[in-house]
VMD Tcl script that draws the C-alpha trace (Angstrom):
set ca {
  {4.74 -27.84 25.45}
  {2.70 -27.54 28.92}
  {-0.93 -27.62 28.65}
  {-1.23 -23.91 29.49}
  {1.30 -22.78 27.20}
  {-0.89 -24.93 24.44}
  {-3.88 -23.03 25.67}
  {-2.84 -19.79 25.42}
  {-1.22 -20.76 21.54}
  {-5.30 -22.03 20.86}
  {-6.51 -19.06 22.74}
  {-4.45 -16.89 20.10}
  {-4.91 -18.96 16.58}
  {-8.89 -18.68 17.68}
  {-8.75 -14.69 18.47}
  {-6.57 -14.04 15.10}
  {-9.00 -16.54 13.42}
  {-12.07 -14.33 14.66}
  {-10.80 -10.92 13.61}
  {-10.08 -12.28 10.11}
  {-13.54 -13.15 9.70}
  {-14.95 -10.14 11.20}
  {-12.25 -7.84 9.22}
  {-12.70 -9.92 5.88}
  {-16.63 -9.29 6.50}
  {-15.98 -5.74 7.14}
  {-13.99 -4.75 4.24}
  {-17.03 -7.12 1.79}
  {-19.44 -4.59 3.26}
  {-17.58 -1.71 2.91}
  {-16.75 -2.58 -0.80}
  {-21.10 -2.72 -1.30}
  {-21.48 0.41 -0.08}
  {-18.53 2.02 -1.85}
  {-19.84 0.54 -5.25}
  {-22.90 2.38 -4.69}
  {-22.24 5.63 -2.99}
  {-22.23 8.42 -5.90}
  {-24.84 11.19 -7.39}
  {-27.09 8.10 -8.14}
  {-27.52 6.24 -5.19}
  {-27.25 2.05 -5.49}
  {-28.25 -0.21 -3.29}
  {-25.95 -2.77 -1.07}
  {-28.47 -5.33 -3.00}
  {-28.11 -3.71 -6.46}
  {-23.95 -3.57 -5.85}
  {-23.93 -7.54 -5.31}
  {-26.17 -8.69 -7.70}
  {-23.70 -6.68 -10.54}
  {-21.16 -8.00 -8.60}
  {-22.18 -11.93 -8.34}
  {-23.19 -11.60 -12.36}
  {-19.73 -9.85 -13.37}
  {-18.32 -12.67 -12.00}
  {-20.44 -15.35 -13.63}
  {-22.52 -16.48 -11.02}
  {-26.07 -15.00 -11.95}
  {-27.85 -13.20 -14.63}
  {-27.92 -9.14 -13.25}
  {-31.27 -8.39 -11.91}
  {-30.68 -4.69 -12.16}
  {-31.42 -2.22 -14.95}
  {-28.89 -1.78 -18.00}
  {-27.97 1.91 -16.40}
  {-27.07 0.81 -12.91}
  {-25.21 -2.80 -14.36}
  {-23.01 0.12 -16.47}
  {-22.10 2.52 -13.58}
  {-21.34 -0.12 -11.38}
  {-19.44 -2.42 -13.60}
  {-17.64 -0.41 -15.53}
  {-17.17 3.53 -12.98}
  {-17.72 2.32 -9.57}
  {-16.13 -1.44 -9.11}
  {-13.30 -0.89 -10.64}
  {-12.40 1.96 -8.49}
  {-13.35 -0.05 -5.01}
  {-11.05 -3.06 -6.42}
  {-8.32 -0.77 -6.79}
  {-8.80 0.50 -3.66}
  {-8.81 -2.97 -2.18}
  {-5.54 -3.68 -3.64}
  {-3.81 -0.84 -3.19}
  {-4.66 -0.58 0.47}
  {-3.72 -4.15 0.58}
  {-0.29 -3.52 -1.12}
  {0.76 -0.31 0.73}
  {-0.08 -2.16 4.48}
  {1.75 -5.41 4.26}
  {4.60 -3.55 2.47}
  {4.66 -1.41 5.42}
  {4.12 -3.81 7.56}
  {7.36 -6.19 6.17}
  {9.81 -3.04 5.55}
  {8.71 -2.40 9.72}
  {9.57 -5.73 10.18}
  {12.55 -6.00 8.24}
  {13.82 -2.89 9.68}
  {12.67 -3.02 13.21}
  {10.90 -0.64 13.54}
  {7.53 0.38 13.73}
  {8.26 3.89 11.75}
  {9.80 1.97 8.73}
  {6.63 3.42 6.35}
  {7.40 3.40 2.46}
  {6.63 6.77 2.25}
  {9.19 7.81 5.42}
  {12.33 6.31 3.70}
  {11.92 7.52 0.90}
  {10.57 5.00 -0.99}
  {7.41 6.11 -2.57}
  {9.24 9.39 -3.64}
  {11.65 7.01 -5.56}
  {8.67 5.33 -7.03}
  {6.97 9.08 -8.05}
  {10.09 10.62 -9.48}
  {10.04 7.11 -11.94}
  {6.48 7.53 -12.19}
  {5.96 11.30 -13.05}
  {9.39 11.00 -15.12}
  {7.19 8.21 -17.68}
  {4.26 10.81 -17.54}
  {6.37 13.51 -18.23}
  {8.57 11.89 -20.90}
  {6.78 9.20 -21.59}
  {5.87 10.77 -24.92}
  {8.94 11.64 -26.21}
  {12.04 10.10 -25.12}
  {10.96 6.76 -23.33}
  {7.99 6.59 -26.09}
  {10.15 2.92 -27.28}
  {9.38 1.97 -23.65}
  {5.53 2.09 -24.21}
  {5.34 0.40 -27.65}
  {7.07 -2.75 -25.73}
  {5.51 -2.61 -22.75}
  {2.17 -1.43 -23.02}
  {0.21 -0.11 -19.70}
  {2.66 -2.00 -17.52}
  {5.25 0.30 -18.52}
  {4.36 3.40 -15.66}
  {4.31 0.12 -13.07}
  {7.26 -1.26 -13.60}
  {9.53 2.02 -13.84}
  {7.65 2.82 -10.25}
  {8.98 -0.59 -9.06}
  {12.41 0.55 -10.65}
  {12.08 4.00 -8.74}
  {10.71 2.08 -5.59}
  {13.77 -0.55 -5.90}
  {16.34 1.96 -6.25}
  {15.53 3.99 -3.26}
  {14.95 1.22 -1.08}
  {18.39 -0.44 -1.62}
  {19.84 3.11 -1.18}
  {18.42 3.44 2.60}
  {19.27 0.40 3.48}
  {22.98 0.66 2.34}
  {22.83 4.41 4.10}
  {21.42 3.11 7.16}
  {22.82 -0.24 7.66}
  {26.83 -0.72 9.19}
  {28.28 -3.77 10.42}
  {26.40 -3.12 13.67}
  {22.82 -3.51 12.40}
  {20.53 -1.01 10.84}
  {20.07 2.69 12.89}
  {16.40 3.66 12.51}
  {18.04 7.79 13.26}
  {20.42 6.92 9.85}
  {17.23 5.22 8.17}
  {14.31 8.33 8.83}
  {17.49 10.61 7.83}
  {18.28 9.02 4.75}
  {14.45 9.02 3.64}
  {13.74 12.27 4.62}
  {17.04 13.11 2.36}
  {16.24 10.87 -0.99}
  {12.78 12.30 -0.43}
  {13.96 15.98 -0.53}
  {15.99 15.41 -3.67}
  {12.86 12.93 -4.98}
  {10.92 16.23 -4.18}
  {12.98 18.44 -6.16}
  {13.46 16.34 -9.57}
  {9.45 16.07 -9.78}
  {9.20 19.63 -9.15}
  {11.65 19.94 -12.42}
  {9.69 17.11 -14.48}
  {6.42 19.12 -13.62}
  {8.10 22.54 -14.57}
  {8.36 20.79 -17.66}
  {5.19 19.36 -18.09}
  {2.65 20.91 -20.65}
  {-0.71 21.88 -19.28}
  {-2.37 18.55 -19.67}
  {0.71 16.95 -18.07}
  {0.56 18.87 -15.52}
  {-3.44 18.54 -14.67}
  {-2.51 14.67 -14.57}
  {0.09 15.60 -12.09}
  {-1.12 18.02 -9.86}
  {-4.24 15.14 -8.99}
  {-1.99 12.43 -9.23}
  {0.90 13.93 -6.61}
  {-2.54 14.23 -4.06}
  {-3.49 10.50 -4.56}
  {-6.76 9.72 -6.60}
  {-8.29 6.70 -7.87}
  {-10.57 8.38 -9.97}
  {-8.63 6.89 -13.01}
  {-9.47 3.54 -12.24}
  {-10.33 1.54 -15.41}
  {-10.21 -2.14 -15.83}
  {-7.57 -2.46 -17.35}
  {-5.45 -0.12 -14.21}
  {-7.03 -3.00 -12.00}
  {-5.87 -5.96 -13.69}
  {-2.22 -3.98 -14.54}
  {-1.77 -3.28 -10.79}
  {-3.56 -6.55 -9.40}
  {-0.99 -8.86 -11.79}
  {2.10 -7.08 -10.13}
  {0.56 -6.54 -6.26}
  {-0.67 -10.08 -6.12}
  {2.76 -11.36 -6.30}
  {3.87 -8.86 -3.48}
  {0.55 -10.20 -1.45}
  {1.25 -13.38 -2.17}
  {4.69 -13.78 -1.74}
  {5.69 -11.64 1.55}
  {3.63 -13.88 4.15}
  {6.09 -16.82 3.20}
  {8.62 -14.42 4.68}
  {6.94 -14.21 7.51}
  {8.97 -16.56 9.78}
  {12.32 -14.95 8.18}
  {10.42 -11.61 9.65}
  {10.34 -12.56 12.69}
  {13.51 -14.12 13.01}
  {14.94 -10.92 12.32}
  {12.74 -9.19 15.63}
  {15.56 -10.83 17.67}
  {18.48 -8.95 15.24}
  {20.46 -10.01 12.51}
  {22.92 -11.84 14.41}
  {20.18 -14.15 16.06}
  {18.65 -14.82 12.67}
  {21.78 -15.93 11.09}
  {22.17 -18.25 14.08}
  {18.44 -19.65 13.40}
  {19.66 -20.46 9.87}
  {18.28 -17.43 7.76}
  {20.50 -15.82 5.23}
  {19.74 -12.71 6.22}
  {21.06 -10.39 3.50}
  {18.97 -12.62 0.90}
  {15.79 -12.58 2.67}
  {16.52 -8.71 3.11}
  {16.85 -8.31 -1.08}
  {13.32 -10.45 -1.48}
  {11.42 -8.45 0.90}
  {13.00 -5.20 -0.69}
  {12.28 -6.36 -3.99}
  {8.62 -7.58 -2.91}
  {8.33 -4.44 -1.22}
  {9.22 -2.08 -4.35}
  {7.03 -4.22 -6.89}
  {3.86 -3.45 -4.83}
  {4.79 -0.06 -3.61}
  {5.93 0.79 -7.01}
  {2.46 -0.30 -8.77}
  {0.76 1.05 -5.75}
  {1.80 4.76 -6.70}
  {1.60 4.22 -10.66}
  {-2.30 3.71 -10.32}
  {-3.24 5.83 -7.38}
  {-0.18 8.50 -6.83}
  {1.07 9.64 -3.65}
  {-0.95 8.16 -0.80}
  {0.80 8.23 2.54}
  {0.31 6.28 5.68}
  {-1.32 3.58 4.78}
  {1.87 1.35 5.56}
  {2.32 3.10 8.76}
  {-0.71 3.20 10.33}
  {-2.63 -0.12 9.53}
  {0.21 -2.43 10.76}
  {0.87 -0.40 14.23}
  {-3.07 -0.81 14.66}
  {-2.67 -4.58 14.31}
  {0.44 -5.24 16.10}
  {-1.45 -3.50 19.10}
  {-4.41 -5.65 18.88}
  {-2.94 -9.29 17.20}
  {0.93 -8.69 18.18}
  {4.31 -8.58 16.44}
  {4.19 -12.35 15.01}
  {3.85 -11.62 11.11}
  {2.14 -15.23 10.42}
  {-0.88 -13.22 11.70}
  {0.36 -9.89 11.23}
  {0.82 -9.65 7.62}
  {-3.17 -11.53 6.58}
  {-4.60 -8.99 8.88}
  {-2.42 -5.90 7.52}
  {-4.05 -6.99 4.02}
  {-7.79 -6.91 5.02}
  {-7.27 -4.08 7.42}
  {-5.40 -2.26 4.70}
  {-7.80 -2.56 1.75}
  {-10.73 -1.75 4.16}
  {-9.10 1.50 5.35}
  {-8.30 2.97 2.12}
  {-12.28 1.97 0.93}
  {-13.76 3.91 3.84}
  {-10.88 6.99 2.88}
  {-12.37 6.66 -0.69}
  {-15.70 6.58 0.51}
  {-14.91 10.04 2.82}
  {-13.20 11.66 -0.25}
  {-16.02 10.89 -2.48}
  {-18.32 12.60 0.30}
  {-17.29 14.98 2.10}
  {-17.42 17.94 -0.42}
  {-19.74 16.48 -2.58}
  {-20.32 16.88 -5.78}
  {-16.89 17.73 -5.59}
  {-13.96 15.12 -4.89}
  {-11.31 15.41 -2.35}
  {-8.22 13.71 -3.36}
  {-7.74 10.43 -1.03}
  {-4.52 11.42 -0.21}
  {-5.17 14.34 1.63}
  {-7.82 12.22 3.67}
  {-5.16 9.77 4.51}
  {-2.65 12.24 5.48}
  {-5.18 13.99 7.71}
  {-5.11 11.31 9.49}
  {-2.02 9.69 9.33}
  {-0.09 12.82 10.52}
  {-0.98 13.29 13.99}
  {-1.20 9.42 14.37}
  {2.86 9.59 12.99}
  {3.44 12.38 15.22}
  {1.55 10.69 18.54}
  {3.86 7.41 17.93}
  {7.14 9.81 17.51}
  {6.24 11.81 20.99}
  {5.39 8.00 22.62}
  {9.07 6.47 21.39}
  {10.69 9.63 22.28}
  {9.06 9.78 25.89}
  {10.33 5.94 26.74}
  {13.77 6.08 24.97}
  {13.56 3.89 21.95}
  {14.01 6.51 19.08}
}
mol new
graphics top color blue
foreach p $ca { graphics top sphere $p radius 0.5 }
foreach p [lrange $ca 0 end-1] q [lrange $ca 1 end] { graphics top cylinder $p $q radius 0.2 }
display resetview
């Protein structure tokens, strides 16, 4: 390698090193201020000394009523937060990658409706007919038929939209936009169904809400999304052997239709916890990685670390902007997220359309 090539590969490394650090200090400071925004205001002080003494680190220095909002209302909602908007970005993020394409969100193809029409089917029925389900598995079992959901759907696109050719993005949106119509119409059935507590639950969860966030929700979802966060960056050279195409990969030595189940797999598991806790919360997977291949590039060593800090800081400030903005009423955080997600989807379909790529 020539000594300007090795400078520009330092000059990278340092910027991607850089807006880690800034990004990881970001999203710290966001999660002290979302701890203590609420009808009684906390302090960014307050927040971190409950913080540093939940975790074992110092006695709490605060009173016994602000130690109990923040460590059992307030923190566990901002970790969720954190981890979903960690989970929903690199998933979208690797399914772009995988695919090829920058409008491969979860929520496009079809996948999070796969993961709801599990998900509202265990509220729904939960009770009844898959009661056996819940004496087994306890509060994993809403998770882990959202994975199944999530799973499902995902294999279904990709057999839908993939031919001997490659994968066509035009087959892939189609297929979504069809598994999410039919998605659409068996949770409109479940919730005809639904009794009138049933149907509260699922009228706020089918808007996205963390407003259910317990401990036990946090540790549920953070045992299943940690192995999604910690398992898709070791795909990330696979990922970007498969920029080039399938074909190329195969000749760099990747079996190519195993690393396509993991990341599928990898992808459903945190998608699929991602909606059991929070519900339907779009464009999180679309948005965050576009905003970081513009600024770090395609290469998913850096892309996919950045897409996690990036992710769980967006969906704080949303929470933060949901918990505010009609105050002392709550907004549901999906609508916040699809405010803004939509025009930014529809700006990046008018761009690809324009130069010829769609």
């Amino acid at each position: 390698m020539s000594a300007s090539a090795q400078l520009a590969v330092d000059a990278k490394a340092l910027k991607v090193k850089w807006s880690l650090m800034v990004l990881t200090v970001a999203m710290f400071i966001a999660l002290l201020i979302s701890v203590g925004i609420g009808p009684m205001k906390i302090s960014m002080y307050d927040a971190l000394s409950v913080i540093l003494a939940k975790a074992g680190f110092m006695e709490s220095q605060v009173s016994n009523v602000v130690h109990s909002i923040v460590s059992s209302i307030r923190l566990p909602r901002s970790l969720l937060a954190v981890l979903v908007g960690s989970s929903l970005a690199v998933c979208g993020a690797a399914m772009q990658g995988l695919f090829r394409n920058p409008l491969a969100d979860p929520g496009l193809i079809g996948v999070t409706g796969g993961a709801s029409l599990a998900a509202v089917l265990m509220i729904v029925l939960g009770g009844t007919t898959f009661s056996w389900l819940y004496s087994y598995l306890g509060d994993y079992t809403l998770m882990i038929a959202a994975f199944s959901g999530a799973f499902c759907t995902t294999m279904l696109v990709s057999k839908i939209a993939t031919t001997s050719f490659g994968t066509s993005v035009t087959s892939m949106l189609l297929a979504g936009i069809a598994i999410g119509i039919v998605t659409g119409a068996g949770v409109g059935i479940l919730t005809f169904m639904a009794d009138d507590a049933q149907l509260r639950t699922l009228t706020f969860w089918a808007m996205g809400s963390l407003g259910g966030a317990t401990w036990s929700t946090v540790l549920a979802a953070g045992t299943m999304i940690s192995i999604t966060l910690f398992c898709l960056p070791m795909h990330a050279k696979n990922l970007n052997a498969l920029l080039l195409g399938e074909s190329e990969a195969r000749h760099l030595g990747v079996n190519v239709e195993k690393v396509k189940r993991q990341i599928i797999l990898l992808a459903a598991v945190g998608v699929g916890a991602s909606v059991a806790v929070s519900g339907m919360i779009g464009f999180v997977g679309l948005i965050v990685p576009h905003i970081v291949r513009l600024t770090l590039g395609p290469d998913h060593r850096y892309l996919i670390p950045a897409c996690a800090v990036l992710g769980a800081l967006f969906l704080l400030v949303a929470d933060m902007i949901s918990r505010t903005i009609i105050a002392p009423a709550e907004l549901p955080i999906g609508l916040i997220t699809t405010i803004i997600g939509g025009p930014f989807f529809i700006a990046m379909l008018v761009s690809r359309t324009r130069s010829n790529q769609l």
